[in-house]
TIMINU-394783 format. One line per field, with one value per residue (C-alpha): chain; x negated, y negated, z. Coordinates in steps of 0.5 Angstrom, whole numbers, plus 500, padded with zeros to 3 digits. Last residue first. Layout:
<vextis>
chaine	A_...
c1	X_...
c2	Y_...
c3	Z_...
</vextis>
This chain:
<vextis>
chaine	A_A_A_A_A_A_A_A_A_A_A_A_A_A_A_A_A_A_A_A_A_A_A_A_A_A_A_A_A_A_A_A_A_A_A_A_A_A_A_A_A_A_A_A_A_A_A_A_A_A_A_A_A_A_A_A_A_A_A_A_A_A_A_A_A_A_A_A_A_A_A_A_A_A_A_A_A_A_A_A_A_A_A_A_A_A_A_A_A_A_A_A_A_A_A_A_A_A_A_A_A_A_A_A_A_A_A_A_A_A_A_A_A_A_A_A_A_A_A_A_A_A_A_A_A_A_A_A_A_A_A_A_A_A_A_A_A_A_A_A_A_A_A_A_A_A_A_A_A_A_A_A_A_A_A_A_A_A_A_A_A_A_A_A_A_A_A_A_A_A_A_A_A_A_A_A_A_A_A_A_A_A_A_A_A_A_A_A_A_A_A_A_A_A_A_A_A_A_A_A_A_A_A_A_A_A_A_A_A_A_A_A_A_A_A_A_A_A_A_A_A_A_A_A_A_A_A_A_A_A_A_A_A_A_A_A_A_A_A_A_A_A_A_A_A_A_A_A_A_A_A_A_A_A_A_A_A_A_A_A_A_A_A_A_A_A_A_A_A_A_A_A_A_A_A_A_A_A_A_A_A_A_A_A_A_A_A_A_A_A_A_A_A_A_A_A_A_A_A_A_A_A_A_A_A_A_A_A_A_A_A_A_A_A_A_A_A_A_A_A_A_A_A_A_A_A_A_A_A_A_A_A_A_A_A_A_A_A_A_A_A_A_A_A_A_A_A_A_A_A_A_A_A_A_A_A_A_A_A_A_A_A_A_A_A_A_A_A_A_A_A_A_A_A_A_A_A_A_A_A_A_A_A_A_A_A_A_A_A_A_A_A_A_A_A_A_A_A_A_A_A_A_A_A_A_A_A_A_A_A_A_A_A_A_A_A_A_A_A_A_A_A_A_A_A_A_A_A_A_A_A_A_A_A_A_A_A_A_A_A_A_A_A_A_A_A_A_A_A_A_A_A_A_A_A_A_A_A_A_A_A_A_A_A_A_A_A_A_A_A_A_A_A_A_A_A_A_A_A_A_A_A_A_A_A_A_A_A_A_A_A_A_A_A_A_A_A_A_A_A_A_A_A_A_A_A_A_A_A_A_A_A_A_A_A_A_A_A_A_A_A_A_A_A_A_A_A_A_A_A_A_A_A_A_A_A_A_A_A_A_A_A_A_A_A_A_A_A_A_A_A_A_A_A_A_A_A_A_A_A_A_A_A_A_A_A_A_A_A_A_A_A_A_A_A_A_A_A_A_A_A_A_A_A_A_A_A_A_A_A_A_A_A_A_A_A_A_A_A_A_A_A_A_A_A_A_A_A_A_A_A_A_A_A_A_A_A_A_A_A_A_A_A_A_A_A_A_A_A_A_A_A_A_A_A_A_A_A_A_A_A_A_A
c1	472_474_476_468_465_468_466_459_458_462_457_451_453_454_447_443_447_444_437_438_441_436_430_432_433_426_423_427_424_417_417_419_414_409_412_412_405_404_407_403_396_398_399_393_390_393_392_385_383_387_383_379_384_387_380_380_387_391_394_401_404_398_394_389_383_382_377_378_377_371_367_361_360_355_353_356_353_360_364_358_360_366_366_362_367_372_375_382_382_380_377_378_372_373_369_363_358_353_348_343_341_334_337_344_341_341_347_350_346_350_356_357_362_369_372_367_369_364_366_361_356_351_345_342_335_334_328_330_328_335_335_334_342_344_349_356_362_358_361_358_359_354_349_344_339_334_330_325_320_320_322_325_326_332_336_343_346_350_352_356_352_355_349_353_349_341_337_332_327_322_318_311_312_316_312_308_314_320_321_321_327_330_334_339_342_347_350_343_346_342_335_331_325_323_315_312_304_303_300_306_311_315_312_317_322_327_332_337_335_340_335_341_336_329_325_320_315_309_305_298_296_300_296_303_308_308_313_316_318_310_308_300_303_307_306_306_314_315_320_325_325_331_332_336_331_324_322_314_311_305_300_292_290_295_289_292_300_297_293_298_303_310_317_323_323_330_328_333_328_319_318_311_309_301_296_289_285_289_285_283_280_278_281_276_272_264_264_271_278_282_289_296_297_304_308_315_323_320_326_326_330_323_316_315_308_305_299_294_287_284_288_285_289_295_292_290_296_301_307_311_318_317_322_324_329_323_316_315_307_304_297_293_285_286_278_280_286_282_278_283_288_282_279_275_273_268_269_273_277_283_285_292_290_285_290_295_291_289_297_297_292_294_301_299_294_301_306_311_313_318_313_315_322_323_328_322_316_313_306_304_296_293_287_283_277_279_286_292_294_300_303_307_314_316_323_324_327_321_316_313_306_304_297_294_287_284_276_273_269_273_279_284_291_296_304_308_316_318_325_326_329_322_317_315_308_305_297_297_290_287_293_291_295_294_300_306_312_319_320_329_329_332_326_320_318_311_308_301_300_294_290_296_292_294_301_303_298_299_307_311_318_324_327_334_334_336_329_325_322_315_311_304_306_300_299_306_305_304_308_313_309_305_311_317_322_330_333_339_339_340_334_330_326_320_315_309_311_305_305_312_313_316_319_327_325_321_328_332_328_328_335_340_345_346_344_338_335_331_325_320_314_317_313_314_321_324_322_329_333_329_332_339_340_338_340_347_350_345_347_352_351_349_342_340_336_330_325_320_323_319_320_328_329_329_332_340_336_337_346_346_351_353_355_360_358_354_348_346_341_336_330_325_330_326_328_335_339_341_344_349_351_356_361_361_366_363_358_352_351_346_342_335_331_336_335_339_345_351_356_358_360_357_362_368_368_371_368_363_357_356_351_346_339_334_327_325_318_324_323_330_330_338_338_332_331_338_336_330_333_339_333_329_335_337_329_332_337_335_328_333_337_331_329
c2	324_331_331_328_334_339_337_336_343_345_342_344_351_350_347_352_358_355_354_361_364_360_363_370_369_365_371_377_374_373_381_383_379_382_388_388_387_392_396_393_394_402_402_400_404_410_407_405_412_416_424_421_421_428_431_427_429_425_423_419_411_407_410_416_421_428_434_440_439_435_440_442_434_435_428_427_419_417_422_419_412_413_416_409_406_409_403_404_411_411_417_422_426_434_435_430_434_431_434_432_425_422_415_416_413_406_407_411_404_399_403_403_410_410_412_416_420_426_434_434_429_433_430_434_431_425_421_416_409_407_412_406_405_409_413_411_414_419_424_430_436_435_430_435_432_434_430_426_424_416_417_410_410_414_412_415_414_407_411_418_425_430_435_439_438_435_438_434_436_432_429_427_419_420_425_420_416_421_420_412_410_416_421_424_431_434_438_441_446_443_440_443_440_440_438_436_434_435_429_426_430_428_421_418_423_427_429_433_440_445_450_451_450_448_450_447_447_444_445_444_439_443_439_434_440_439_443_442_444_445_438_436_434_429_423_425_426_433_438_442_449_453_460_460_457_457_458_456_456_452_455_455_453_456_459_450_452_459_454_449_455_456_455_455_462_465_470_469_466_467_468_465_464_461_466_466_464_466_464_467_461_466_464_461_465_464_471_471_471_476_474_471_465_463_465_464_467_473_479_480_478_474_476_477_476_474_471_476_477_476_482_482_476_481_486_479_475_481_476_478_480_485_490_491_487_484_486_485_485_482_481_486_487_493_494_490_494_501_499_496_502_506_503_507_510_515_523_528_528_533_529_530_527_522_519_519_515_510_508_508_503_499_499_498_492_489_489_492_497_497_492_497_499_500_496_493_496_495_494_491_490_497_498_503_506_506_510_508_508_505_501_504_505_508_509_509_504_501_506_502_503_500_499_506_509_512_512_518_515_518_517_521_519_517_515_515_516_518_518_518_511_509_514_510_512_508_508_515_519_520_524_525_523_527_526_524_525_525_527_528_524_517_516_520_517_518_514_515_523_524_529_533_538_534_534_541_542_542_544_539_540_536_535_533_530_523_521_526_522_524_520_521_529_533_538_541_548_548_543_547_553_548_547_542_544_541_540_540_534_527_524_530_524_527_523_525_533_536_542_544_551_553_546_548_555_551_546_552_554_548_547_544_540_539_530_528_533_527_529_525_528_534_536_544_544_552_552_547_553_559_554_553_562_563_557_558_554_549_545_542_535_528_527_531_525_528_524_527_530_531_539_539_544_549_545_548_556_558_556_551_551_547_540_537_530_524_524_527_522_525_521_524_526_527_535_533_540_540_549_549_545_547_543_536_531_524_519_520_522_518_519_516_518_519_523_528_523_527_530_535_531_534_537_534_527_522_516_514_513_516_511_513_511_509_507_508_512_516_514_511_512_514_520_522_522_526_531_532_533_537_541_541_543_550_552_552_556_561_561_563_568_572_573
c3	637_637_630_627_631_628_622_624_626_619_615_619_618_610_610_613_609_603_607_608_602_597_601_601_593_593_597_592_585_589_591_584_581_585_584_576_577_581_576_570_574_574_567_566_571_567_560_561_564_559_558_563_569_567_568_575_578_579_586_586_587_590_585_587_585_585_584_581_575_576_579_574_573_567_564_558_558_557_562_566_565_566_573_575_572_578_582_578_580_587_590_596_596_596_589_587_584_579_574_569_571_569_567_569_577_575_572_578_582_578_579_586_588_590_595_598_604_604_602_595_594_590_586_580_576_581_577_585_585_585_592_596_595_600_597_599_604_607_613_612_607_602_602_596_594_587_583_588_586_587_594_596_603_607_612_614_620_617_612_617_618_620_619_614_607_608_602_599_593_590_596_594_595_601_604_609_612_612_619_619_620_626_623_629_628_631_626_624_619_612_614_607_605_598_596_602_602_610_612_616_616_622_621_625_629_627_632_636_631_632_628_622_616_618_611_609_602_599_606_604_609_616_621_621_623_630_633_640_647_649_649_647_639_642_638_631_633_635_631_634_632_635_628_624_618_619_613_611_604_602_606_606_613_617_623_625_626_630_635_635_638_636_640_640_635_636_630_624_619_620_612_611_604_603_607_604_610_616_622_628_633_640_646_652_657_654_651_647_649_647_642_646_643_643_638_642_642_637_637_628_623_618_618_612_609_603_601_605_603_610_612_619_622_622_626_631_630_632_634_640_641_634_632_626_621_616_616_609_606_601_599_601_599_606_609_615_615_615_622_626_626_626_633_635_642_643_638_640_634_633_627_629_637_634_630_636_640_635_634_642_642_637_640_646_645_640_646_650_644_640_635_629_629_622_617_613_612_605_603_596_595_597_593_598_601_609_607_610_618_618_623_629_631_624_624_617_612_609_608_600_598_593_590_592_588_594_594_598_604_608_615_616_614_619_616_623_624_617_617_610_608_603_601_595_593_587_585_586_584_592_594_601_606_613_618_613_618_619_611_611_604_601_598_594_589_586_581_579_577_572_577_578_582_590_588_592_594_602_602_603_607_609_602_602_595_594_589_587_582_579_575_571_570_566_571_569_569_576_579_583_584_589_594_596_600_601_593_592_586_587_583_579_575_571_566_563_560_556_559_561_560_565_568_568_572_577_578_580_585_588_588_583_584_576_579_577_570_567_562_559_555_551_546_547_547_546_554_554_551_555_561_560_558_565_569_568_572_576_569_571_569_571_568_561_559_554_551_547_541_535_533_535_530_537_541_541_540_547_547_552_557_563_561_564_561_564_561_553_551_546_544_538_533_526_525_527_526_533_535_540_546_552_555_552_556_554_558_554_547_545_539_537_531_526_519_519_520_525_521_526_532_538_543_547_545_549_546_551_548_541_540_533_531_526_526_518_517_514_508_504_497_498_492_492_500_502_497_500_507_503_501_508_511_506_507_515_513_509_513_519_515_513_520
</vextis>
């Protein structure tokens, strides 16, 4: 005991010491990384005075006592270490952030324990990775009141029980992330009034039959294998905002809370829409709710029911299962901004909702719906009445998928899409629909900002089809559509600051595009030559960026290059593009050091062979008429002698 106060009295006077001598305060931050350097123990001759030490990524076994009354983060992280003497925490008065991820602290829990119960104002605490169990992890939380923050990630636990938690009631975020928890006991989380973040994901959860933590504003259960998520129907208010299953094998929706703030809602990667059709697997979800919650009660729709209620604006159903489009579950998030339907079995969105009283279809609507994912679904056709419930999008991506558009002519066939209803449409996306042909007025009356037309290799572009969005058009995308000059026409489109002609059969730029504030243009993989001048320096106004690789140009026809060096417009590309003579292939970078020389030299070698050329034919020439001569000489003289 003695000892003790002997050693602490001896700190506080070399503390002292330190202050008189240096004149610094220790209201300064200050702190110290001895990340990764192969350290086998704590160096000795730490600073006192540090706030912030960080020892991770070393080869630290054990760990005796710390000297560091102002150290407030420690990071131990990726070490080996396995034993912590039981005074190592007990001159650390001020640490509150504690990392001990990545080690081997399953081995001797005893004496590891009573070292980290020394720390009573602990606030975060990481022990992921010690492979521990659950009983290992209730000793590591003694005494562990006034702890805010805890992540046990990729440790060994299986089953989750109300001892767990116990003494520490004040947790506000919990991640038990990479276990093999297959059971939760019923209150284990429900006494920690303060928990708002609870990460469960990548478990072995199958079912979550009665949710009812009413505290929790983000629940992250996502690749467990939860094949349904049920909560019984109150009027208690539940404070979730997100909720994430993806990655499950959920074939029906959730039934969440009927009083709550749910915004975000994750269900990618599961198998919702399995079933035949959307009534079925409302009623079937209904059926089950009644069957948990042992209710005898008439029919309700709970599933209906709670997500009319839902203030969602986000949710993702990608890669499931649908071959049909629920319009009339989704149609009830009347708050919905973003919804991703994209990677799953529709081949058509037809209008399949009930009818009304008088026998003729209802008109749902999606009236705050501004981004539509639908890519990679095979869709060929969508319904008028679904394009007309879009009255508020801005965003809608259709990629891979066979959509062909209508002319504005059209709008009563059913093998094409009419895109003119669509007022509030800024963006489309119709990459790689194997489109035959763009119409006149295909856009008409949409408000179209960029426009993506890219993998339509068959594409035909009659004049006219950008008619209507050519004022309000900013970005252009037509690459691998196998389109040559003469197939192209474009009008004058006075916003436009990005297109992209990539990979065609172009051998100019439409001079229409003078008009253009273009900020980024690309021409790669074409068959231009050259490029007009006067239009590149029209364009040079406003031009930032220009790509030009895998065209073939003339060296000596390349003013236009110039100019762009000149105006240090960036061609990100140059270097790998090249450019000819008669006599060699140079590539462009080599071209600029020199330009003038270099086709300089290239007009003296053609002159030197045209006057080589006419040197010869004078000289083939004398010799003829010479050789001419000389044989009508010797006929005349053989004449003369046979007279």
């Amino acid at each position: 005991m003695v000892r003790h106060m002997f050693s602490n009295l001896l700190l506080l006077w070399s503390l002292s010491h330190d202050l008189y001598m240096t004149g610094l305060k220790y209201d300064e931050p200050k702190e110290q990384s001895w990340n990764n350097q192969n350290l086998h123990s704590v160096p000795l001759d730490l600073d006192v005075r540090l706030r912030r030490l960080d020892l991770s990524n070393n080869f630290i076994r054990q760990l005796h006592t710390l000297a560091l009354p102002y150290l407030e983060q420690l990071d131990l992280s990726s070490n080996q270490l396995d034993l912590i003497s039981e005074g190592a925490f007990e001159n650390l008065a001020r640490l509150e952030e504690l990392n001990l991820s990545r080690n081997a602290l399953n081995n001797n829990l005893g004496r590891n324990s009573k070292a980290l119960q020394s720390i009573s104002g602990l606030k975060s605490l990481d022990i992921s990775m010690n492979g521990l169990s659950d009983d290992a992890v209730e000793v590591y939380l003694r005494k562990k009141s006034s702890l805010d923050q805890l992540k046990l990630t990729g440790n060994a636990m299986t089953r989750l029980s109300p001892n767990l938690f116990k003494e520490s009631k004040s947790l506000r975020a919990i991640t038990i992330d990479n276990n093999q928890i297959s059971v939760i006991e019923k209150g284990t989380f429900e006494p920690l009034d303060q928990l708002e973040m609870l990460s469960l994901a990548q478990n072995n959860l199958a079912h979550i039959c009665d949710f009812k933590l009413h505290q929790v504003k983000y629940l992250n259960l996502s690749q467990n294998s939860v094949e349904f998520f049920v909560t019984r129907e109150d009027d208690h208010l539940y404070r979730l905002e997100i909720l994430d299953l993806s990655h499950n094998k959920l074939i029906y929706f959730p039934i969440v809370p009927k009083m709550n703030r749910l915004r975000y809602l994750h269900l990618q990667n599961n198998m919702v829409g399995a079933l035949n059709s959307e009534a079925t697997m409302v009623s079937q979800a209904n059926a089950l709710y009644r069957e948990m919650m042992r209710e005898r009660t008439a029919r309700k729709n709970n599933l209906h029911a709670n997500w009319r209620l839902m203030p969602l604006i986000y949710i993702d159903l990608s890669y499931n299962h649908f071959r049909s489009f629920p319009l009339e579950t989704l149609s009830h998030l009347l708050s919905l901004e973003t919804l991703n339907f994209s990677y799953n079995c529709l081949q058509n969105i037809t209008w399949n909702v009930r009818k009304n009283e008088s026998g003729s279809h209802r008109q749902l609507f999606f009236p705050s719906l501004k981004y539509l994912d639908l890519q990679s679904n095979g869709l060929a056709y969508i319904s008028p009445l679904f394009v007309n419930a879009l009255t508020q999008i801005e965003t809608l991506n259709l990629q891979d998928n066979s959509v062909q558009p209508c002319a504005s002519t059209d709008q009563i066939k059913t093998s094409c899409t009419v895109f003119g209803q669509l007022k509030t449409l800024k963006h489309l996306n119709l990459k790689e629909n194997n489109i035959k042909m763009l119409h006149p007025n295909t856009f008409q009356k949409t408000s179209l900002v960029s426009l993506n037309l890219a993998r339509n290799s068959h594409m035909g572009m009659q004049e006219g089809s950008l008619e209507g969005v050519q004022k309000t058009l900013q970005s252009l995308i037509m690459s691998e559509i196998n389109m040559s000059s003469s197939d192209l026409s474009l009008p004058c489109m006075p916003a436009l600051t990005e297109l992209n002609m990539s990979n065609n059969h172009l051998d100019m730029i439409p001079s229409s595009l003078s008009c253009s504030p273009l900020r980024e243009i690309d021409i790669r993989n074409n068959h231009f030559v050259s490029l007009n001048h006067s239009l590149i320096l029209a364009l040079s106004v406003s031009l930032n960026v220009m790509y030009i690789g895998g065209n073939y140009f003339n060296c000596c026809d390349s003013k236009w290059l110039t100019k762009l060096h000149e105006l240090k417009i960036k061609v990100p590309d140059v270097s790998n593009t090249v450019c000819f003579t008669s006599d060699e292939n140079i590539v462009m970078t080599e071209y600029l050091k020199n330009p003038s020389e270099n086709c300089l030299f290239h007009s003296k070698a053609q002159k030197i062979h045209a006057g080589t050329m006419i040197i010869i034919v004078l000289f083939v020439f004398v010799i003829c008429t010479v050789s001419i001569i000389f044989i009508r000489k010797v006929c005349c003289t053989q004449t003369s002698l046979i007279v």
